[in-house]
DRENDO-1510 file (C-alpha; in Angstrom, 1 decimal, always signed):
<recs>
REC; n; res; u; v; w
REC; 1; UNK; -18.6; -8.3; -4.9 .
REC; 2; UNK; -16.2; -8.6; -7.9 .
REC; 3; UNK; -16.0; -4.6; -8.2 .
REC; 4; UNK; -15.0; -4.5; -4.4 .
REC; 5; UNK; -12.3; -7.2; -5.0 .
REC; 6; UNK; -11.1; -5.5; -8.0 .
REC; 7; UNK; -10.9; -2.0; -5.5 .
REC; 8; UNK; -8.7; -4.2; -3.1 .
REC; 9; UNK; -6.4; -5.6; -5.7 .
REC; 10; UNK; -5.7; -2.0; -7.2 .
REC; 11; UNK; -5.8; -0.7; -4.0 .
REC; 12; UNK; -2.9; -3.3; -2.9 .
REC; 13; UNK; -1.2; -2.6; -6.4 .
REC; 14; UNK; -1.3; +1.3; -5.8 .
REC; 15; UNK; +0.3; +0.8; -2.3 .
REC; 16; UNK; +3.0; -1.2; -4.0 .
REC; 17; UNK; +3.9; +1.0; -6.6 .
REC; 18; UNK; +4.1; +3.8; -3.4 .
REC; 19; UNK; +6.2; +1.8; -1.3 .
REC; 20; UNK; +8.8; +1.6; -4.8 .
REC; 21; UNK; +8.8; +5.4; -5.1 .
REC; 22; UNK; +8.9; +6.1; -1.3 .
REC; 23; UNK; +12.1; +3.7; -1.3 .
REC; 24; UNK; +14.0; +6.2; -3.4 .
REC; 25; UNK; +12.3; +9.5; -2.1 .
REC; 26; UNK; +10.4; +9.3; +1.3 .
REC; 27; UNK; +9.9; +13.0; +1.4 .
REC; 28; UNK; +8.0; +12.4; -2.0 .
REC; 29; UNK; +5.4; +9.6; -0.4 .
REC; 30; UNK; +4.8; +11.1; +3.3 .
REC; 31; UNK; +4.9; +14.5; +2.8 .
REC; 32; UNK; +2.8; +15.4; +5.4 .
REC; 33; UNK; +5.5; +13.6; +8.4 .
REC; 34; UNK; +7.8; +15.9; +10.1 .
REC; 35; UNK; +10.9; +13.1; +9.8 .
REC; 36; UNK; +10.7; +11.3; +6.6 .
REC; 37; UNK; +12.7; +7.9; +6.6 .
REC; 38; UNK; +12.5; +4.9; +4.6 .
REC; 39; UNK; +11.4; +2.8; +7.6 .
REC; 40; UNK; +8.3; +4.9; +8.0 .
REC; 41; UNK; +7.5; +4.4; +4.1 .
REC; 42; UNK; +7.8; +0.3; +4.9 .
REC; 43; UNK; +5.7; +0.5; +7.7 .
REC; 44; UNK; +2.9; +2.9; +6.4 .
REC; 45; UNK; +2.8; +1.0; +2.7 .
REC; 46; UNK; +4.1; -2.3; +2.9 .
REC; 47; UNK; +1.0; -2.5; +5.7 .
REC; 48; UNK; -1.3; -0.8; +3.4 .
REC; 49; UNK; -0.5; -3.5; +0.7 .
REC; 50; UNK; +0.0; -6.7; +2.9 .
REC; 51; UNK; -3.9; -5.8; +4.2 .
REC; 52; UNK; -5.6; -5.2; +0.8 .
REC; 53; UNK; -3.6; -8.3; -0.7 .
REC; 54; UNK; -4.7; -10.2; +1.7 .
REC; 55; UNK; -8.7; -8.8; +1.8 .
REC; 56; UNK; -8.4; -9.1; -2.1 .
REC; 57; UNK; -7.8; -12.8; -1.6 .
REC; 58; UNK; -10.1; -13.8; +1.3 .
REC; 59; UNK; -12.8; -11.8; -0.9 .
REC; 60; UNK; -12.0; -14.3; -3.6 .
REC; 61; UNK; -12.9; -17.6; -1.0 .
REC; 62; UNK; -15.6; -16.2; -0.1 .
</recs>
């Protein structure tokens, strides 16, 4: 269980460091979008993050 909560947290970590880069160049971080904006790179990361935070933490309760 530890190695799965150690995936979540770099998983989380990962989606953070995206969302950073994707501020300053959405083409860069969704690529494969017709219409890059920064909005979609909030949506798309932030969520990707907020969920594997969140998992990393109820993993740790449990």
């Amino acid at each position: 269980m530890y190695k799965v909560r150690l995936l979540c947290l770099f998983i989380g970590y990962a989606a953070s460091f995206f969302l950073v880069i994707g501020l300053f160049k959405p083409w860069m971080m969704l690529w494969w979008e017709d219409v890059q904006n920064r909005l979609k790179v909030i949506k798309v990361y932030a969520s990707i993050a907020v969920v594997f935070f969140l998992l990393y933490r109820l993993l740790g309760v449990i």
